[in-house]
C-alpha positions in Angstrom: -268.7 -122.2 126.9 -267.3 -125.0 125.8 -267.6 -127.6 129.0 -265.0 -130.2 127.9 -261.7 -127.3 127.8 -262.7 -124.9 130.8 -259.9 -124.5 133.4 -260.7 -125.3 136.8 -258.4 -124.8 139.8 -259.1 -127.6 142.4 -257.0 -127.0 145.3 -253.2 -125.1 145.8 -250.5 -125.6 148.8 -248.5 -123.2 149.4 -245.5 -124.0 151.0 -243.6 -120.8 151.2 -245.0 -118.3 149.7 -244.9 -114.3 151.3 -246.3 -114.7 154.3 -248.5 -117.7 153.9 -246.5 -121.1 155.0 -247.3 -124.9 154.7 -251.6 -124.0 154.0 -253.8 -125.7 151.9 -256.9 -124.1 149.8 -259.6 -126.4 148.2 -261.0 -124.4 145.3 -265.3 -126.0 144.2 -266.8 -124.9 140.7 -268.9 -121.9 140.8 -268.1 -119.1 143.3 -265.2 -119.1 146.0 -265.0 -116.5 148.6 -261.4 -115.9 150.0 -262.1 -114.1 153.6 -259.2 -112.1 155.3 -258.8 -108.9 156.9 -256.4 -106.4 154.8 -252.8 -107.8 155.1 -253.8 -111.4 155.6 -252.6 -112.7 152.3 -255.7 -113.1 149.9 -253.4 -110.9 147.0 -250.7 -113.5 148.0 -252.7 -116.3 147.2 -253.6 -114.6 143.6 -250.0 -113.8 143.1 -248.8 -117.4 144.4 -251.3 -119.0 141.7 -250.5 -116.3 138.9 -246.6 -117.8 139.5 -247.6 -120.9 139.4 -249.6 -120.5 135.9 -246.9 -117.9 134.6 -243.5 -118.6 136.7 -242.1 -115.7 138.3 -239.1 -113.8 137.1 -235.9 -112.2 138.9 -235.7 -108.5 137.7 -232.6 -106.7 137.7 -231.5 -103.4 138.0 -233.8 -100.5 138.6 -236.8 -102.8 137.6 -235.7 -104.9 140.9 -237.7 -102.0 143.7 -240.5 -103.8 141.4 -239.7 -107.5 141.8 -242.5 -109.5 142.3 -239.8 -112.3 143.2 -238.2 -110.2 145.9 -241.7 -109.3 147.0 -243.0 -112.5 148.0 -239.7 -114.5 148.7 -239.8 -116.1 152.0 -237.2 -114.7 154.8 -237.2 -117.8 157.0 -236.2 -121.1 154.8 -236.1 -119.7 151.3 -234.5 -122.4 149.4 -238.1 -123.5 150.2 -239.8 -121.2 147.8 -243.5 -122.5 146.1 -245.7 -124.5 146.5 -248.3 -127.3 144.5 -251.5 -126.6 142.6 -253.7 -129.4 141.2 -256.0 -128.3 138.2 -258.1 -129.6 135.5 -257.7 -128.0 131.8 -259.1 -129.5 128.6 -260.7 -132.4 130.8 -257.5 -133.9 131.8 -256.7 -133.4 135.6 -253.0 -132.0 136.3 -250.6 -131.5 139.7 -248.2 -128.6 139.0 -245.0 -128.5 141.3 -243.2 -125.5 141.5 -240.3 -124.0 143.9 -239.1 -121.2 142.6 -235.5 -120.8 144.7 -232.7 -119.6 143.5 -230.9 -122.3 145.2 -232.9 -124.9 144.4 -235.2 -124.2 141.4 -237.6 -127.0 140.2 -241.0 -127.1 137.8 -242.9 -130.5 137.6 -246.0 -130.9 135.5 -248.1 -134.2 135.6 -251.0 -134.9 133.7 -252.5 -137.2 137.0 -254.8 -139.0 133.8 -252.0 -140.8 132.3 -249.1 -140.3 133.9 -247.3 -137.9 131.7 -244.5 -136.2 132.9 -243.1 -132.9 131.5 -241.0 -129.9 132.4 -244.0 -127.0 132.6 -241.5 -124.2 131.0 -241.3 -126.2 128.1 -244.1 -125.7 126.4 -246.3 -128.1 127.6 -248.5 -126.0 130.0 -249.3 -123.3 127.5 -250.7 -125.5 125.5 -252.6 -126.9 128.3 -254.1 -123.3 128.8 -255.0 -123.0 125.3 -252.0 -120.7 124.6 -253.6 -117.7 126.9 -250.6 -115.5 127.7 -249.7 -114.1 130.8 -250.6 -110.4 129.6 -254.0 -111.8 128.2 -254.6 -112.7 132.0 -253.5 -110.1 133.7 -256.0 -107.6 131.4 -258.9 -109.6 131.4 -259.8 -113.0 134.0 -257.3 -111.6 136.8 -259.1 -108.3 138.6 -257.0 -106.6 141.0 -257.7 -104.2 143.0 -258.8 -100.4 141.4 -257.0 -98.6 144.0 -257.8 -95.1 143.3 -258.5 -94.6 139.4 -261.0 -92.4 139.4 -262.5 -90.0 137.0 -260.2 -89.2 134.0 -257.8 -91.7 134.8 -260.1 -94.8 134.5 -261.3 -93.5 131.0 -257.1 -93.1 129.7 -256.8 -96.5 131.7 -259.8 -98.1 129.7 -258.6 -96.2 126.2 -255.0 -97.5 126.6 -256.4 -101.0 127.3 -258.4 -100.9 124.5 -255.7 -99.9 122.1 -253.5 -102.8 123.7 -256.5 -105.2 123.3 -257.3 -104.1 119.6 -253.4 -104.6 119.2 -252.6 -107.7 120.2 -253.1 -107.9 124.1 -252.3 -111.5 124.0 -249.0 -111.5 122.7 -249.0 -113.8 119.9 -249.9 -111.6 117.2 -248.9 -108.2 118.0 -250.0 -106.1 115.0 -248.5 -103.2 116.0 -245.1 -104.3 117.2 -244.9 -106.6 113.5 -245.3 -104.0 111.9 -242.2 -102.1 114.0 -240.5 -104.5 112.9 -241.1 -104.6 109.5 -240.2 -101.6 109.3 -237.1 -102.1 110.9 -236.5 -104.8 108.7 -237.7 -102.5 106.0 -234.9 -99.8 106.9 -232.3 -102.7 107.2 -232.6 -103.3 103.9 -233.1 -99.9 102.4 -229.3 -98.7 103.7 -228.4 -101.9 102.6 -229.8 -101.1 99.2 -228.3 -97.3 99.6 -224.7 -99.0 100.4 -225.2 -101.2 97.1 -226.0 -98.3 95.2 -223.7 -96.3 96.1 -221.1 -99.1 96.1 -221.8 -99.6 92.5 -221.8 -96.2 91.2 -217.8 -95.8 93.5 -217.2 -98.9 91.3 -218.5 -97.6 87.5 -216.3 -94.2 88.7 -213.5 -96.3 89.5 -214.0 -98.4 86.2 -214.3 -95.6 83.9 -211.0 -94.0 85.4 -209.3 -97.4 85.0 -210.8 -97.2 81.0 -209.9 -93.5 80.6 -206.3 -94.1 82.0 -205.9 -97.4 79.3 -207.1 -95.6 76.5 -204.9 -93.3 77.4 -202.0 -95.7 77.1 -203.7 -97.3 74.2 -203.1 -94.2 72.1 -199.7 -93.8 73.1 -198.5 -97.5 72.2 -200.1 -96.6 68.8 -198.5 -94.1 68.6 -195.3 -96.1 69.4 -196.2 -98.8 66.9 -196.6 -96.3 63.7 -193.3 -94.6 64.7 -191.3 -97.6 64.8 -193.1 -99.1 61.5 -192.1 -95.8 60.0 -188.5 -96.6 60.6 -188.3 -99.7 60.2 -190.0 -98.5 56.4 -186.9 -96.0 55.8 -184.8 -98.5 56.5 -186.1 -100.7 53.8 -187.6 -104.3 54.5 -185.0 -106.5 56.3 -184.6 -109.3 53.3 -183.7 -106.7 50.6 -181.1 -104.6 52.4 -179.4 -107.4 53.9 -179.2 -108.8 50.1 -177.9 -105.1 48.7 -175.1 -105.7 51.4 -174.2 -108.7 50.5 -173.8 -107.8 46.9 -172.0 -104.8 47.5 -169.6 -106.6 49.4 -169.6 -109.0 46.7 -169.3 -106.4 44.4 -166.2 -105.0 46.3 -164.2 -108.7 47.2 -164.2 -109.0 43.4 -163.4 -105.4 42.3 -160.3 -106.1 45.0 -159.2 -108.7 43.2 -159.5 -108.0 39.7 -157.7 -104.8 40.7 -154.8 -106.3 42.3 -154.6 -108.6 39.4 -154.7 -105.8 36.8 -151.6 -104.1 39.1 -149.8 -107.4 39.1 -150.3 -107.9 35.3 -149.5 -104.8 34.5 -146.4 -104.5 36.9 -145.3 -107.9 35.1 -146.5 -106.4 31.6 -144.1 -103.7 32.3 -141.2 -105.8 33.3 -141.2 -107.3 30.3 -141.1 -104.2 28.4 -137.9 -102.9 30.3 -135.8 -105.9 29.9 -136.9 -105.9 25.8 -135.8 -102.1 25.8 -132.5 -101.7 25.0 -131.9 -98.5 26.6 -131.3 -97.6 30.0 -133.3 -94.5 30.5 -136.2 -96.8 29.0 -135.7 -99.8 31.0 -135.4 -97.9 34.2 -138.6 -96.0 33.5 -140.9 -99.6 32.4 -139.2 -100.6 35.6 -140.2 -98.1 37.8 -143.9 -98.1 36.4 -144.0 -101.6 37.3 -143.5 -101.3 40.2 -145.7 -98.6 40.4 -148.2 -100.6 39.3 -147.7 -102.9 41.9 -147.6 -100.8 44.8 -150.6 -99.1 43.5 -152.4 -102.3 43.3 -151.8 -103.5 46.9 -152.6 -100.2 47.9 -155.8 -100.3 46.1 -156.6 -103.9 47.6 -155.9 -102.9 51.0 -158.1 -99.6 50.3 -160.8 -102.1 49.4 -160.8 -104.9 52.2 -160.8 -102.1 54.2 -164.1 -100.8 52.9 -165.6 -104.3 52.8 -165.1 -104.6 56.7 -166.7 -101.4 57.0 -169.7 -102.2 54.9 -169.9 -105.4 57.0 -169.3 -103.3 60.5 -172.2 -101.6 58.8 -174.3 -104.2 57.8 -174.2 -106.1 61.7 -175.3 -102.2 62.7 -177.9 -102.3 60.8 -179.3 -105.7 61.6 -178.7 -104.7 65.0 -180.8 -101.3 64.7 -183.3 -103.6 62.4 -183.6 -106.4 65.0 -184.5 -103.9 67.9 -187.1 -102.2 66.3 -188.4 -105.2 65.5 -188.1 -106.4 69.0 -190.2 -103.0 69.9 -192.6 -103.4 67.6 -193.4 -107.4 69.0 -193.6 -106.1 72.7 -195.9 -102.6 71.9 -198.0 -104.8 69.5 -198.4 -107.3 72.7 -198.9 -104.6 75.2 -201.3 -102.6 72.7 -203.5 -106.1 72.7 -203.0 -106.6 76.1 -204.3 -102.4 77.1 -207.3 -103.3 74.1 -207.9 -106.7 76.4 -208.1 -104.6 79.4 -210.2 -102.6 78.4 -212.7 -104.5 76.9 -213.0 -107.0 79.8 -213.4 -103.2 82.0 -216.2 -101.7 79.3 -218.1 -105.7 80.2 -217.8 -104.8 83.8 -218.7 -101.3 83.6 -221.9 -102.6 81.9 -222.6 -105.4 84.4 -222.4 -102.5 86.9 -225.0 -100.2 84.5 -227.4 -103.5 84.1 -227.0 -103.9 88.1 -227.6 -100.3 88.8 -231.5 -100.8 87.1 -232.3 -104.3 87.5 -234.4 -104.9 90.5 -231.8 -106.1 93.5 -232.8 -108.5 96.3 -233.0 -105.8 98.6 -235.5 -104.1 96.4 -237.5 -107.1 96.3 -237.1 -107.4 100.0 -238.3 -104.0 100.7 -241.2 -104.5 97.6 -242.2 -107.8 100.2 -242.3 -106.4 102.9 -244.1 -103.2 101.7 -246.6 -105.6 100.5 -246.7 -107.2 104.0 -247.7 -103.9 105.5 -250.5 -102.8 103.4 -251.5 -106.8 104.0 -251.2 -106.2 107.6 -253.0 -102.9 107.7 -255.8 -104.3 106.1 -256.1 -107.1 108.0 -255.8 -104.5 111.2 -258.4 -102.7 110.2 -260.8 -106.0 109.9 -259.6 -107.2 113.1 -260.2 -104.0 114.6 -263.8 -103.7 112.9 -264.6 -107.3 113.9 -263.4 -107.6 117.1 -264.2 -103.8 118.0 -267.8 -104.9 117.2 -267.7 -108.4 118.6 -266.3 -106.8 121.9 -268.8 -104.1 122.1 -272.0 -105.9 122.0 -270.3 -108.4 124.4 -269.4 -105.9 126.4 -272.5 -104.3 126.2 -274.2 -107.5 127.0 -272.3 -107.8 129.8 -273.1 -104.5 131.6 -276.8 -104.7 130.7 -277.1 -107.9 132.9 -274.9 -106.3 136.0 -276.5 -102.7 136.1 -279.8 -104.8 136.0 -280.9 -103.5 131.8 -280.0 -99.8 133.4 -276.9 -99.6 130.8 -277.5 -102.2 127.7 -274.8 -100.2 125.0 -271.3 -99.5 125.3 -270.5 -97.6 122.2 -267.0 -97.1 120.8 -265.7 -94.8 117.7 -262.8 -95.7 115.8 -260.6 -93.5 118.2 -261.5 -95.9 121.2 -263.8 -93.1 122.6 -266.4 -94.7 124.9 -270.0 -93.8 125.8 -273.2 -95.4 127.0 -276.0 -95.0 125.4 -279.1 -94.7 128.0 -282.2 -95.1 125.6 -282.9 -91.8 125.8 -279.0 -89.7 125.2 -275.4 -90.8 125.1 -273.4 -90.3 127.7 -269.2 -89.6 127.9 -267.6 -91.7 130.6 -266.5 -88.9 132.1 -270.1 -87.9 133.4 -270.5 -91.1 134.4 -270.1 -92.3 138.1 -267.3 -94.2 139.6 -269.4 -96.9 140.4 -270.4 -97.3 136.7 -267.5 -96.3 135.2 -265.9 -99.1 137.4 -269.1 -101.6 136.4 -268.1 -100.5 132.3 -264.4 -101.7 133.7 -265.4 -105.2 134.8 -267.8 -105.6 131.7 -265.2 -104.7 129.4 -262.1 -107.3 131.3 -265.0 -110.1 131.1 -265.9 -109.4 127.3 -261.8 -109.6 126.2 -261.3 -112.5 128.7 -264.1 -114.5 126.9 -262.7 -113.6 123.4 -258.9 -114.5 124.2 -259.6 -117.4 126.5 -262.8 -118.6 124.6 -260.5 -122.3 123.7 -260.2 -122.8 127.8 -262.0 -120.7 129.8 -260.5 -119.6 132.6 -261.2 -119.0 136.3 -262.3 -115.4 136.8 -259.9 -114.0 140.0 -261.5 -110.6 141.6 -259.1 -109.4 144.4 -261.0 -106.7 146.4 -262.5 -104.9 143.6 -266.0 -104.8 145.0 -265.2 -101.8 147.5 -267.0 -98.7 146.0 -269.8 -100.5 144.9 -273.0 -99.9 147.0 -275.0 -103.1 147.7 -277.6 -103.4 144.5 -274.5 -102.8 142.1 -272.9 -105.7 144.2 -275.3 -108.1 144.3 -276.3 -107.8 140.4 -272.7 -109.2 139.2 -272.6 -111.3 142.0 -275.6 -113.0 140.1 -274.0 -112.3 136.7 -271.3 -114.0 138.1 -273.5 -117.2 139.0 -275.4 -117.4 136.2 -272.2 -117.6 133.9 -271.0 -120.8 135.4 -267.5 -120.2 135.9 -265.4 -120.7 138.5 -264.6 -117.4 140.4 -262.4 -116.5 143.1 -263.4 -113.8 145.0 -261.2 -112.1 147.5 -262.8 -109.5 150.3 -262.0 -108.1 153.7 -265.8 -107.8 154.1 -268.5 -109.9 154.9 -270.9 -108.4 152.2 -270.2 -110.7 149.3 -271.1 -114.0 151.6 -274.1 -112.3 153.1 -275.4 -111.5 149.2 -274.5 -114.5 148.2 -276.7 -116.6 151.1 -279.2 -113.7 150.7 -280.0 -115.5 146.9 -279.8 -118.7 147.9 -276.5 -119.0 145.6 -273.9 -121.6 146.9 -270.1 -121.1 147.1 -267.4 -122.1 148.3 -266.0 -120.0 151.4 -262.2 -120.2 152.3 -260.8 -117.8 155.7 -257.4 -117.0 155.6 
């Protein structure tokens, strides 16, 4: 059983506690019989060490009408709320302080072998108990009493416990409740995937509106560029018209002055004719046609620099016109590359999106994980359940063949938790069995989980009042059970049976009246 790491409870004061104030217990190895009539305190004493082991919590709310702490807290002098309890664990001996006021709260563990002090809520004491939770004692080492399940109800009570035990019942590795939350997890990450998704495929739409609406514009400012190439074509290339105006109003600076200087030779041409002519007639006519010619020649020059200025009017129009387009054919070329940019740089994004859309996210590899961590688990659910199922049945079975004296020696159990005894001779349902035995199947059972969960330390096995429906041989088997296992055990009874038994086999304990 493993000597060197068996708990052992040596002696507890309880200085306010219930109804018990300022007593002392001394607890010996083997059997201890607590002695009280009903109401005296013996389930106080089980509670006080319980709180002690465990602490005890303030419940609120609706879960208060339950509170243990209200329960037991002291009316007269409650800031003095607890008590001391000296115990040996692991081979080391320890004093464990307690009060557990509201006031004046206070938890003191001391390892009396080397002095150690630490705070017991820390850590430190669990490991002391070899990690044995507080739901793994309260289903298997502490008994309380059966009160009236009977019948039907102890089988449901049994199946449920079963189905806790083959869960987890000790709280660290709760097979059942990881895998709640896996699944949890699991779900977290599959909306979170679904919001991705469908993030994603709200941004390709948006993309592809953004790409449809640029090529859109794209065509238009090609459109724009070959319709203002086109003029700018009809209007001939820049260098050569601007050349053809120059020359024509060369062309026509010279023609004005080669006129105006054929009117003024001829006007002087004709001068000279009329003052060689003799006649009058002649002489006035030469002189009249020279100065014909003259008029006509400054109003041929004047005709002519006025058709220069408009050519040159013209000419600035035209460069004007010329420079425009050209202007407009810079910014729609650098607003057609800009539009082919855009949408290039959205076509790379809407593909991102596609490649993101298939390739296998972190969520999906998440969820994949955890998947993986669930069919793990299940597996290793169903070995746990096959191994300790079968570990727990022949202990069990062990168990109630050495308190029903051989009468019983198999417990069997199906995978749905359904119980039976096999006899030798037929199986029998629990529900054709007696309360007595169904109540003996209970204790074998508590004892065979409490060995398997506390195997690392042992602890003391704490029966309060369970022994009343058992008749005297059923009672004095596991009494002997009890003795031959070498544990400590605290019994407690408002009877006088369990002593007389006890004496009656010659077996010593320890016996404590309260």
């Amino acid at each position: 059983m493993g000597e060197m790491r068996k708990m052992l409870i040596k002696k507890i004061t309880i200085h306010n506690f219930g109804k018990i104030h300022n007593r002392t217990f001394d607890f010996s190895e083997g059997i201890n019989v607590l002695y009280g009539e009903n109401e005296s305190g013996k389930t106080t004493v089980h509670t006080f060490i319980k709180g002690m082991l465990y602490g005890i919590p303030r419940l609120r709310g609706r879960a208060a009408a339950n509170d243990v702490y209200r329960t037991y807290e002291p009316w007269e002098n409650p800031g003095e709320y607890g008590g001391v309890m000296w115990f040996e664990s692991g081979g080391m001996s320890y004093r464990l302080t307690r009060n557990f006021s509201r006031e004046r709260p206070f938890a003191e563990l001391l390892c009396e072998d080397t002095g150690a002090l630490v705070d017991p809520d820390s850590g430190a004491l669990d490991e002391i108990l070899g990690n044995v939770s507080e739901a793994v004692y309260d289903n298997t080492v502490s008994v309380g009493q059966m009160k009236s399940v009977t019948g039907r109800n102890l089988v449901r009570e049994l199946q449920n416990y079963m189905a806790g035990y083959e869960g987890g019942a000790d709280s660290t590795i709760d097979i059942e409740r990881a895998s709640q939350m896996l699944k949890m997890t699991r779900k977290g990450y599959q909306v979170q995937e679904s919001h991705r998704k469908k993030a994603l495929e709200a941004e390709q739409i948006r993309i592809r509106s953004g790409i449809g609406y640029l090529e859109e514009e794209e065509k238009k400012l090609a459109k724009r560029e070959r319709v203002i190439r086109h003029r700018m074509k009809e209007m001939s290339p820049a260098g050569e018209e601007e050349n053809a105006f120059d020359a024509k109003i060369l062309k026509l600076q010279q023609n004005t002055q080669t006129y105006f200087l054929l009117s003024i030779i001829a006007a002087v041409l004709l001068l000279i004719v009329a003052l060689v002519l003799k006649k009058p007639a002649f002489r006035a006519v030469s002189g009249g046609a020279a100065a014909l010619a003259l008029v006509y020649g400054f109003l041929k020059r004047n005709s002519m620099i006025r058709e220069t200025e408009k050519l040159k009017i013209y000419k600035e129009k035209w460069e004007e016109r010329y420079a425009k387009l050209s202007w407009d054919l810079e910014q729609t070329k650098r607003m057609l590359d800009e539009k082919r940019s855009a949408i290039e740089n959205m076509q790379e994004e809407l593909d991102e999106g596609e490649d993101a859309l298939y390739q296998e996210s972190s969520e999906q590899r998440e969820v994949k994980a955890i998947n993986l961590a669930l069919e793990t688990i299940t597996a290793l659910s169903g070995n746990i359940n096959a191994r300790i199922g079968s570990h727990l049945r022949t202990r069990t079975s062990r168990i109630l063949s050495g308190i029903t004296g051989g009468k019983y020696s198999e417990v069997l159990m199906d995978e749905n938790l359904r119980m039976a005894v096999n006899t030798g001779e037929r199986v029998v349902p629990l529900e054709r069995l007696s309360r007595g035995t169904l109540e003996q199947i209970y204790f074998a059972l508590r004892m065979a989980a409490g060995e398997l969960f506390c195997g690392g330390t042992p602890f003391p096995v704490i029966l309060d009042d369970v022994f009343g429906s058992y008749d005297v041989e059923r009672l004095q088997a596991l009494l002997r059970w009890l003795h031959n296992e070498d544990r400590q055990v605290m019994i407690s009874t408002c009877s006088g049976r369990e002593a007389e038994l006890l004496r009656e086999d010659g077996i010593t304990f320890n016996e404590i009246l309260l």
